[in-house]
N, C-alpha and C positions, 0 to 999 in steps of 0.2 A: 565461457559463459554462453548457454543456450534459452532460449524463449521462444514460445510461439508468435510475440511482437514485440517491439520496443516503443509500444504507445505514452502515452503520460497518463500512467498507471502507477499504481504503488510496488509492484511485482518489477518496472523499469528502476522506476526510482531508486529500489535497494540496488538492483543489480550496475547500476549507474553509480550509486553511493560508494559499493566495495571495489569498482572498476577504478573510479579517481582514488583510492586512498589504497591499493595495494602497491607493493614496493614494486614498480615495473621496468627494473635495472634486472629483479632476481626472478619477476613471472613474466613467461611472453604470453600475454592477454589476447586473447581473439573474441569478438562478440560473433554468434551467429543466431539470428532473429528473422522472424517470417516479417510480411508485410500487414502495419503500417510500423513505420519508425519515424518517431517525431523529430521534424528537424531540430532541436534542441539537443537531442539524445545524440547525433550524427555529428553537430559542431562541436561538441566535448569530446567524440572519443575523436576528431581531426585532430584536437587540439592535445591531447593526451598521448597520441598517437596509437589509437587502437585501433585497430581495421574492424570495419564491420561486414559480415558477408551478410547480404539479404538475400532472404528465401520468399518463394511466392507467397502469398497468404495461406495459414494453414486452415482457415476455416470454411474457403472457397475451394480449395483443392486439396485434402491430405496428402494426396498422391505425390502432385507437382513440387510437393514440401519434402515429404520424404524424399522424393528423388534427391532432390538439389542437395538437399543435406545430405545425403550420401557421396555425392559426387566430391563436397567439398572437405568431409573427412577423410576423404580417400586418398587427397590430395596434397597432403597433410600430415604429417605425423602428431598427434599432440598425446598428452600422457594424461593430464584430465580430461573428463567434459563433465561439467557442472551445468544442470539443467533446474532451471525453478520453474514450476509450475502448482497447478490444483490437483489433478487428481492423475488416476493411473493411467489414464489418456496418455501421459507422456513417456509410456511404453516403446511409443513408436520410437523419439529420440535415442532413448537408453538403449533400444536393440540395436539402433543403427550403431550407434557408438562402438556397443561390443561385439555387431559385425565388423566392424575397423579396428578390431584387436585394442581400442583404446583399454587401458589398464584400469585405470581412478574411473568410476563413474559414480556420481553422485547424484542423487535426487535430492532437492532440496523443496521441498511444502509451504506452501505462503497461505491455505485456507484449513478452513476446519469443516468444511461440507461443499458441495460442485453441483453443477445445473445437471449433469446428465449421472444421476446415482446409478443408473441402471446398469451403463456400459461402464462407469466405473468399478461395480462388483464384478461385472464380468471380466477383466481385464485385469484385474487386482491379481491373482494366481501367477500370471505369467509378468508380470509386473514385476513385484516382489522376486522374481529370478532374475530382473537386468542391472537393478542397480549394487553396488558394490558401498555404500558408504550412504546412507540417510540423516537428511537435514530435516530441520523444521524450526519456525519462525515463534513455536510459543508449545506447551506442553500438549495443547486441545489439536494443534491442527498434527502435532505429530503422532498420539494417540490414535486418530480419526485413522492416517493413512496408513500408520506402517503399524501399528499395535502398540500397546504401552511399552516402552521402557526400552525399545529398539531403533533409537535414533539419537540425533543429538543436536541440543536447542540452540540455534544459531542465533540472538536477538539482531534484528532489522535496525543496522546503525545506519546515524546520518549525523550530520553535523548540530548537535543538538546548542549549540550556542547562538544559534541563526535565529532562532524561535524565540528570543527573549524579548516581549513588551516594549514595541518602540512608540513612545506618545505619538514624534514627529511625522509617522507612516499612518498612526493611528487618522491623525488630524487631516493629514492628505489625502489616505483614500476614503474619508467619509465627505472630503470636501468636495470631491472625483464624483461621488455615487450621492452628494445630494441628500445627507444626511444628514440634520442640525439639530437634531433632538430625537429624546426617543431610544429604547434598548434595540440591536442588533442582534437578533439569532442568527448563527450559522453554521455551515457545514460545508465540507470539503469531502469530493468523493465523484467517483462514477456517477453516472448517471445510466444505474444498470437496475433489475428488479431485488438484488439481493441488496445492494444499499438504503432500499425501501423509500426513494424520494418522495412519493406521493403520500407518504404517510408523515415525512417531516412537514409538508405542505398541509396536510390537514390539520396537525397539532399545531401550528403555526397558526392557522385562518381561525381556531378557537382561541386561541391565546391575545391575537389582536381585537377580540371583540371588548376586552378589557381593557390592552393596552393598543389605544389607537393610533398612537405615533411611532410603534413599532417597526423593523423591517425584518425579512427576512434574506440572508445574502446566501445563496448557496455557488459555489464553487467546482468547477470540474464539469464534463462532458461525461457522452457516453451511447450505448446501442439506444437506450432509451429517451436520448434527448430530444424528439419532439414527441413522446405520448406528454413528457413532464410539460414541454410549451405550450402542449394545447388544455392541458391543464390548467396552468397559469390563465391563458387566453379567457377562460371562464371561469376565472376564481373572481368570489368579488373582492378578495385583497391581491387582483393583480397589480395594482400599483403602487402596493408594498413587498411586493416578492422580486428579487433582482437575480436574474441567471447570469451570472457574470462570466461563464465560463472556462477555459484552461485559462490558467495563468504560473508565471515562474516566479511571480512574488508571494506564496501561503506564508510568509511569515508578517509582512505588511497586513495582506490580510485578515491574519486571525487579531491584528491588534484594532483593527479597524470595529471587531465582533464584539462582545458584549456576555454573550453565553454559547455555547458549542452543543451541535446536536447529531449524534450517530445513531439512529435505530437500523442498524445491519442486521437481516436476517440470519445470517453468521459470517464471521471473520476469523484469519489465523489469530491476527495479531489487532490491529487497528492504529496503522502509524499513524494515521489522521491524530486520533486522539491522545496520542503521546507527545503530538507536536504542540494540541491545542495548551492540553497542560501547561504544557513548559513555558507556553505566552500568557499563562496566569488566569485559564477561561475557566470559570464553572461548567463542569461538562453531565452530560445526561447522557446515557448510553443503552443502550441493548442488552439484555439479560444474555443474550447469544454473543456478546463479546466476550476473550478469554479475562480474566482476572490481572493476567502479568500486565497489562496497561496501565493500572494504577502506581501514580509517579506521589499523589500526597491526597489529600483531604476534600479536596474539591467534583469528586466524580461519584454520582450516583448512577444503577443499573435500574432499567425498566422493565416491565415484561414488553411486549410491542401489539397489543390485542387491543389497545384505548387510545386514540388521539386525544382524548378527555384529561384522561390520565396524564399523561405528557404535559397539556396544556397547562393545568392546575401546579404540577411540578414547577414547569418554567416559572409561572406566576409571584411560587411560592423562593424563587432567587432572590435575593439582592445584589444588584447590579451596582458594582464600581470599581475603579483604576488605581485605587491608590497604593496596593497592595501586589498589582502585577508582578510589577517588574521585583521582585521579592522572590516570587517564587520559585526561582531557580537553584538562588543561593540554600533555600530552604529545603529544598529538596535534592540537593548534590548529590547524594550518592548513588539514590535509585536513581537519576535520570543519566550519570556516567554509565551509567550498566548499557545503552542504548546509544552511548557515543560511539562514532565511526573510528574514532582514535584509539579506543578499548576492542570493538567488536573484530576489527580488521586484524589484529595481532593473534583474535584466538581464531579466522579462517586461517592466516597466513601458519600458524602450527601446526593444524590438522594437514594442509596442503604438502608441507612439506613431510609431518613425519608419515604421509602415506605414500607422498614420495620416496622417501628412506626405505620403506618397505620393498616398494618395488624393484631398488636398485640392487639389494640386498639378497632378492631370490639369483 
């Protein structure tokens, strides 16, 4: 498994998710990831026992990245290398790979659009020559990178039984964050410009002009976390907005929330909001999210051009618990499609029968 980081990101996350639940008696698992890697991510693969090789930061140095990475497939013999990333930036891995005679290469796609479009057209040509096998996370982001109907849709499994409505988590962390009345908006995510925080913030600070005892809780770090603080710092519902930051408990969390809010300027997939689902939230989302996130009845798409809009939406919720923890059972089959227990069986086929192939020439 390759990454430009193994931050606590949702692009870790999955890659963390299929690292614990492949059979690792029959794959020898390697992670190799630039710098940062979150110590979370480092004590699991200890404990898993997966080696991590860290590489220098790719965004400070491409150079000092590509080296290393080089050095350390050289060092090596492996027969895949499975890289996820956004865009065809990750050229560089792939070619390194198949400068190292690696066989399997795989690209695997977690977005449906990237910061730098520019140098991603450019590099798309010779791109599309390194890898040998393409992924993608939902039909939009594999469309976007590799063309329609030339790849194959991996769904982003995770333990989807973790996310079900716990009153008693509910009760704790509202009693933690000083919450005793009043509906919770929330959201879980970067704090990056394509998550759009400053736009949840703004439909937020119209929505509590109604509802005064409101909070808003949002969830996760990011490049952008102090434009969003200085933000808050001048909001005049700063002392309804709670930046709670990374955390390893999202499922406490979301039961903690009340209604779920994604306005991503685009996403492959949006595990956020498959998670919120599954903890039984009314959710409001971005017109620029793909469709395959929808697990039941509870998610409407927006366009993202109105905080007004958004506001009046929220408004127009009804907000309550009784009915949560319900929504799992109720929704069984689409949300198995997105268990790590399902999804891992259909990487671990592809893995091997392009294994079969190889051994075969």
């Amino acid at each position: 498994m390759m990454a430009s980081n193994l931050k606590m990101d949702g692009i870790s996350t999955v890659i963390m998710n299929y690292c614990s639940h492949l059979d690792l008696k029959k794959y020898d698992v390697t992670i190799m990831a630039g710098t940062p890697i979150a110590p979370v991510h480092r004590e699991n693969c200890k404990i898993l026992g997966i080696p991590i090789i860290q590489l220098p930061e790719r965004k400070k140095s491409g150079k000092a990245f590509c080296v290393e990475l080089n050095k350390a497939l050289h060092k090596t013999r492996y027969d895949i290398c499975h890289v996820h990333g956004n865009s065809a930036t990750s050229v560089a891995e792939l070619a390194i790979a198949k400068w190292n005679k690696i066989p399997i290469r795989i690209m695997h796609c977690h977005t449906s659009k990237c910061q730098h479009e520019g140098l991603h057209r450019l590099l798309s040509p010779v791109f599309k020559r390194m890898y040998t096998t393409a992924f993608a996370c939902s039909s939009l982001a594999g469309n976007w990178i590799f063309g329609k109907g030339s790849f194959t849709v991996i769904p982003n499994g995770f333990v989807t039984n973790l996310f079900r409505f716990d009153n008693d988590k509910r009760r704790q962390y509202r009693q933690q964050l000083g919450i005793d009345k009043g509906p919770v908006i929330g959201h879980v995510g970067q704090l990056n410009s394509h998550k759009n925080p400053l736009f949840t913030i703004k439909s937020f600070e119209k929505y509590r002009s109604t509802h005064p005892y409101s909070k808003l809780l949002m969830v996760g770090s990011g490049r952008d976390k102090k434009v969003v603080e200085e933000y808050v710092k001048n909001s005049p519902c700063q002392d309804s907005i709670i930046l709670y930051g990374e955390s390893e408990d999202i499922p406490g969390l979301l039961s903690a929330m009340d209604i779920f809010v994604f306005p991503s300027k685009y996403e492959g997939l949006g595990i956020s909001l498959l998670e919120a689902q599954i903890s039984g939230l009314p959710c409001l989302a971005s017109e620029a999210v793909p469709r395959d996130v929808v697990l039941g009845n509870q998610i409407d798409f927006l366009p993202i051009d109105s905080p007004d809009l958004w506001s009046d939406r929220l408004a127009s919720i009804e907000v309550k618990t009784e009915n949560r923890n319900t929504f799992y059972d109720r929704n069984r089959e689409r949300i198995l499609k997105y268990d790590i227990a399902e999804t891992v069986k259909q990487l671990e086929k592809i893995y091997t029968d392009l294994y079969q192939k190889i051994e075969d020439v």
